[in-house]
C-alpha positions as CSV (number, residue, x, y, z in Angstrom):
1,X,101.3,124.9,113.3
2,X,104.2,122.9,112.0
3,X,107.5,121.8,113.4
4,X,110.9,123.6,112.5
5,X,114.9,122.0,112.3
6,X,116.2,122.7,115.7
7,X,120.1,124.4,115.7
8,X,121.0,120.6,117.3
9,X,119.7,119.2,113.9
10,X,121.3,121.8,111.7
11,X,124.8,120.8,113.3
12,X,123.8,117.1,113.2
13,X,123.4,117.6,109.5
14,X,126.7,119.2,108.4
15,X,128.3,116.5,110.7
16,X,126.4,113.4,109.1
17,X,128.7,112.5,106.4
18,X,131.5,111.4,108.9
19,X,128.9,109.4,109.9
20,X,127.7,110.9,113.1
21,X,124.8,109.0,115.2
22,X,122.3,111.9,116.1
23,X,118.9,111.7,118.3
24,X,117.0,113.9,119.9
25,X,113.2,114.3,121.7
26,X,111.5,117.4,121.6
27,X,108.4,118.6,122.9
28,X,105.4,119.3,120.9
29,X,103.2,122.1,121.6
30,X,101.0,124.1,119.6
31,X,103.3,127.4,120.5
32,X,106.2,125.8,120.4
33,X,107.1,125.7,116.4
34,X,107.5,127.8,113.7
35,X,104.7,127.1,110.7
36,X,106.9,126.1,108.1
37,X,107.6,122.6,106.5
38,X,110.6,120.4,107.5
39,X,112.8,118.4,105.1
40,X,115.0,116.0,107.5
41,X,117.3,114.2,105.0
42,X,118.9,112.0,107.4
43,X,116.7,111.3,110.1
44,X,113.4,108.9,110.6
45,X,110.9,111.4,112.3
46,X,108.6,109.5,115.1
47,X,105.1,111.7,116.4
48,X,104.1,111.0,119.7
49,X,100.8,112.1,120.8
50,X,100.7,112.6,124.7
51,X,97.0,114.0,124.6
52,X,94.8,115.7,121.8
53,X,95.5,115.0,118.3
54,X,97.8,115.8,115.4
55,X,97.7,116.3,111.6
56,X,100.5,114.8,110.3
57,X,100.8,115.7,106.5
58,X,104.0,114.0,104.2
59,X,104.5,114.2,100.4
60,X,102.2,110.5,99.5
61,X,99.2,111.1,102.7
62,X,97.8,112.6,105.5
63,X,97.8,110.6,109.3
64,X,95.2,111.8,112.0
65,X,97.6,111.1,115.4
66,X,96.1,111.2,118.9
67,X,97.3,108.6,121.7
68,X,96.2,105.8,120.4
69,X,99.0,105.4,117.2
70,X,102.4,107.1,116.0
71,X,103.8,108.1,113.4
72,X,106.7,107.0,111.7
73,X,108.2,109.5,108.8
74,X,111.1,107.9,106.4
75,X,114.4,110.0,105.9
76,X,114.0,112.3,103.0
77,X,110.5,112.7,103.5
78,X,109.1,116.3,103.8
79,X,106.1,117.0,106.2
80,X,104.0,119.0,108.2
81,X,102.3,118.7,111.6
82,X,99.2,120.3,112.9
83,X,98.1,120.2,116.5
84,X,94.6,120.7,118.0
85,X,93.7,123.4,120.4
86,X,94.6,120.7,122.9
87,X,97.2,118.9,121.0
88,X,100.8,118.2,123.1
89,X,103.3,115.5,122.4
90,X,107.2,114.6,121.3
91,X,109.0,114.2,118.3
92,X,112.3,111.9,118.3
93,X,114.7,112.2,115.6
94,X,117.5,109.9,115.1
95,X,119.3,108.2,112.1
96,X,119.9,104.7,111.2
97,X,123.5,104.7,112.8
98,X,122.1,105.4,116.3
99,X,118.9,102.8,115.9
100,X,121.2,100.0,114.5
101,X,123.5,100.6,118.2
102,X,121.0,101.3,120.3
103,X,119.2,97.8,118.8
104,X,122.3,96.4,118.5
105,X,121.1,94.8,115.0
106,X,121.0,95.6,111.5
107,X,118.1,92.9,111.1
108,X,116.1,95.1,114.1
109,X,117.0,98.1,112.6
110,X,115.8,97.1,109.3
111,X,112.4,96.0,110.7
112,X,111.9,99.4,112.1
113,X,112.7,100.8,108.7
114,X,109.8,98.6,107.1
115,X,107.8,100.1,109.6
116,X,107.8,103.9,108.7
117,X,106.8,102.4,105.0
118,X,103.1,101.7,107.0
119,X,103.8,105.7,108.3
120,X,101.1,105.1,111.4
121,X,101.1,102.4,113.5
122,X,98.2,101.9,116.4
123,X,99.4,101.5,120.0
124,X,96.9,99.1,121.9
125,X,95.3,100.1,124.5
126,X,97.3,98.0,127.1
127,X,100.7,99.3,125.5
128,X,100.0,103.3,125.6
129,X,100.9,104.3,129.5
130,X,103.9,102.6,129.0
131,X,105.1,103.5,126.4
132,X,104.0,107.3,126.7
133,X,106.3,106.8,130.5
134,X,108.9,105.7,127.9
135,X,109.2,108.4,125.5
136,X,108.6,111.0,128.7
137,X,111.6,109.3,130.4
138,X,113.4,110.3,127.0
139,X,112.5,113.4,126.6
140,X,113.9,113.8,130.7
141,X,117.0,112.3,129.8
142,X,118.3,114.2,127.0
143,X,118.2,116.6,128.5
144,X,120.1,116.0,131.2
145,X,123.9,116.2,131.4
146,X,124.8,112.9,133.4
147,X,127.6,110.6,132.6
148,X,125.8,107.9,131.3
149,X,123.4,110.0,129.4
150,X,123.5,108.2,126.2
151,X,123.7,104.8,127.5
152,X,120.2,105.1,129.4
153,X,119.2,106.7,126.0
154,X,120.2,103.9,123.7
155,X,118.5,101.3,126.6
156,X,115.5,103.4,126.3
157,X,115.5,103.7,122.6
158,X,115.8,100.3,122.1
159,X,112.8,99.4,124.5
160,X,110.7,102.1,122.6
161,X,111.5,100.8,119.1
162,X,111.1,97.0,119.8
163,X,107.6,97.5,121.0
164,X,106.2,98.9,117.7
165,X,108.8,96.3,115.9
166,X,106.7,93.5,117.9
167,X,103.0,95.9,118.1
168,X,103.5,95.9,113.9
169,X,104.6,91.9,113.7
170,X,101.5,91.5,115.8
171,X,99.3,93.3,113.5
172,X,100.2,92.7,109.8
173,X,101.6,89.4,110.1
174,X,104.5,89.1,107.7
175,X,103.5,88.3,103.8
176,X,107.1,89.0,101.8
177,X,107.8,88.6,98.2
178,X,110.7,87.3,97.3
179,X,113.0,90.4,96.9
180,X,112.0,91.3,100.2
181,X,112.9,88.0,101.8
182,X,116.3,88.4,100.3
183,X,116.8,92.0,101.9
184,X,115.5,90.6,105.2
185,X,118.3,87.5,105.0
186,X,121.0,90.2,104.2
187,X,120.5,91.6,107.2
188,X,120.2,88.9,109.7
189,X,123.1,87.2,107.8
190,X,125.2,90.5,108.5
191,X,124.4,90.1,112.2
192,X,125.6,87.0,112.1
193,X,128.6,87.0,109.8
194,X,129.7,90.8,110.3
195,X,133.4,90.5,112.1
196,X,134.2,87.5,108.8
197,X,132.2,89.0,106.0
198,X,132.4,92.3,104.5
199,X,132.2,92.2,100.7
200,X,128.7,92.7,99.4
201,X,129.6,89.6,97.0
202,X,130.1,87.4,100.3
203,X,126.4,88.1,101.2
204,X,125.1,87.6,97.6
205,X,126.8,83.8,97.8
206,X,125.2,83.4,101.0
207,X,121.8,84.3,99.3
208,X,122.4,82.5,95.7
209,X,122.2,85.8,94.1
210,X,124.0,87.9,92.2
211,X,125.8,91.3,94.0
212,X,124.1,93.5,91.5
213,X,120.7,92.5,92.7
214,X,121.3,92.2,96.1
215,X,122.8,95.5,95.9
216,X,119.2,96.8,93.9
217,X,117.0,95.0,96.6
218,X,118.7,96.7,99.3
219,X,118.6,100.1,97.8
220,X,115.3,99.8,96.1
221,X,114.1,99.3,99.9
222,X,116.4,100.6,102.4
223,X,117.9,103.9,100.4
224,X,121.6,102.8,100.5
225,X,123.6,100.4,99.3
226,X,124.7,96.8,100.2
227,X,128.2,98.3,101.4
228,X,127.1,101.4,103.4
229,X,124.8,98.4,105.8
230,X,127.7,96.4,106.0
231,X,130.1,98.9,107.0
232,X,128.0,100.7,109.3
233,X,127.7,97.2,110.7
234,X,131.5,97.5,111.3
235,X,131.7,100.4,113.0
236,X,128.5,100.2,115.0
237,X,130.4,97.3,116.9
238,X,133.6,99.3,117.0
239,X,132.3,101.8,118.5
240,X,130.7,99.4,121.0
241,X,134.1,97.8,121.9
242,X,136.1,101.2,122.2
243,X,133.5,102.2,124.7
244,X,136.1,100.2,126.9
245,X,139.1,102.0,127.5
246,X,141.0,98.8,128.4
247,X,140.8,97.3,124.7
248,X,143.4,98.5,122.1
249,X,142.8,99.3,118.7
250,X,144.6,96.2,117.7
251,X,142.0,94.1,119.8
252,X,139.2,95.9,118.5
253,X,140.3,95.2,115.1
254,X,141.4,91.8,115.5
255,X,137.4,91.1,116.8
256,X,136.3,92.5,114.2
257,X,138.2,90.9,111.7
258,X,140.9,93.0,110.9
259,X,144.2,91.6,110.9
260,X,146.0,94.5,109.3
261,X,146.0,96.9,112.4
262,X,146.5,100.0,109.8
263,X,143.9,98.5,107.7
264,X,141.5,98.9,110.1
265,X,142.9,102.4,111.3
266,X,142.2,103.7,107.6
267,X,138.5,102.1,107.3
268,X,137.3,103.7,110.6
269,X,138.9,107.1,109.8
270,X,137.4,106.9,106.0
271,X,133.9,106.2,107.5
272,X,133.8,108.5,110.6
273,X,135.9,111.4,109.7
274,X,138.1,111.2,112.7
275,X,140.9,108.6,113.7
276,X,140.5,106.1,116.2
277,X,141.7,107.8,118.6
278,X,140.7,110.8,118.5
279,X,137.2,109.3,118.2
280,X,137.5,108.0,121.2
281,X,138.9,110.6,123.2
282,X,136.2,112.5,121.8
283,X,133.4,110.3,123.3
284,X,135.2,110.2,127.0
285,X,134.9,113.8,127.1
């Protein structure tokens, strides 16, 4: 049996080039999908095994899941999965936008990315009840309706993906060549320098590079390039001050470094499809 697109990922996909931020947790049962292979272009793909175990075919190999590891499947990347008699578990979906502000990092975010490069990752045995109680407390939560639905999801999230960021550190201790160690200072750099710094040349100074190859590391390993991270940066902590309806757009742009109000107005509109406002009327309702 293999997993299908849901209609919540069909949606999520006609909506991603304003730059939506999508997740979602479904259950995984044997009769529960359609056998038919599944090409998510924009999300990362994580298999949860809850009991039993799981085939987990992509395009370059073949993972054998049960409870004891996960799997993590890169945007793009076609697979399918296929469950023992017994075999029950959860697949999350969810696109860079919504792990960068539910970590509240690009450099996090980023380390997570590395991770679905290794595709499985094993769960130690101390780590698997709690993490299982994490991803089950997901699964309750989306679908609920409450207010602060997708603040407890985000809090949740960011638990979830931290442990495998620290369970993989743990394991493969970190051995970089050089373009990688560049593409890992780009990112913490942007955490730091985000709200002053927003020209992909700024970064490559920063690094003693030149734009062109900073812009070829970052692609080469992350997809996009050096000005999609940067401005997805941007808006991730937008979106993080507008959450507060007592902060104008002035102040949120002033924070982040705008100092032409309209400026700022036409980048968050260019990169989210919808004006300021309007975005956040939209995520009050």
């Amino acid at each position: 049996m293999s997993t299908t697109s849901t209609p919540t990922d069909k949606k999520f996909m006609l909506n991603h080039e304003c730059g939506s931020s999508f997740f979602s947790v479904a259950s995984l049962q044997r009769h529960g999908h359609e056998g038919r292979l599944l090409q998510d272009n924009y999300c990362y793909t994580v298999v949860f095994m809850e009991k039993g175990s799981c085939e987990c075919q992509t395009s370059d190999q073949v993972l054998i899941l049960d409870p004891s590891s996960v799997a993590i499947i890169k945007p793009k990347q076609a697979y399918t999965l296929a469950l023992s008699q017994s075999g029950c578990g959860y697949v999350l979906s969810f696109t860079f936008e919504f792990m960068q502000a539910a970590l509240n990092s690009a450099g996090m975010a980023q380390e997570f990315h590395l991770n679905s490069t290794a595709g499985q990752i094993a769960i130690p045995d101390e780590d698997r009840g709690f993490l299982q109680d994490i991803v089950c407390r997901l699964r309750s939560e989306f679908q609920t309706t409450n207010g602060l639905k997708d603040a407890i999801l985000r809090g949740l999230f960011q638990i979830f993906a931290l442990y495998l960021n620290r369970i993989t550190a743990e394991r493969q201790p970190s051995i970089q060549n050089r373009c990688l160690y560049h593409a890992n200072r780009f990112f913490a750099l942007l955490d730091e320098h985000f709200a002053t710094l927003k020209m992909p040349a700024d970064y490559a100074n920063l690094l003693a590079v030149s734009p062109s190859y900073l812009n070829f590391i970052i692609k080469e390993n992350f997809g996009l390039n050096t000005s999609y991270y940067i401005q997805q940066r941007v808006l991730t902590e937008a979106k993080k001050l507008m959450s507060s309806h007592e902060i104008t757009m002035k102040e949120v742009a002033y924070k982040l470094g705008f100092f032409d109000v309209s400026h700022f107005s036409k980048f968050f509109k260019r990169n989210t499809g919808m004006p300021f406002t309007d975005f956040r009327r939209a995520i009050a309702a």
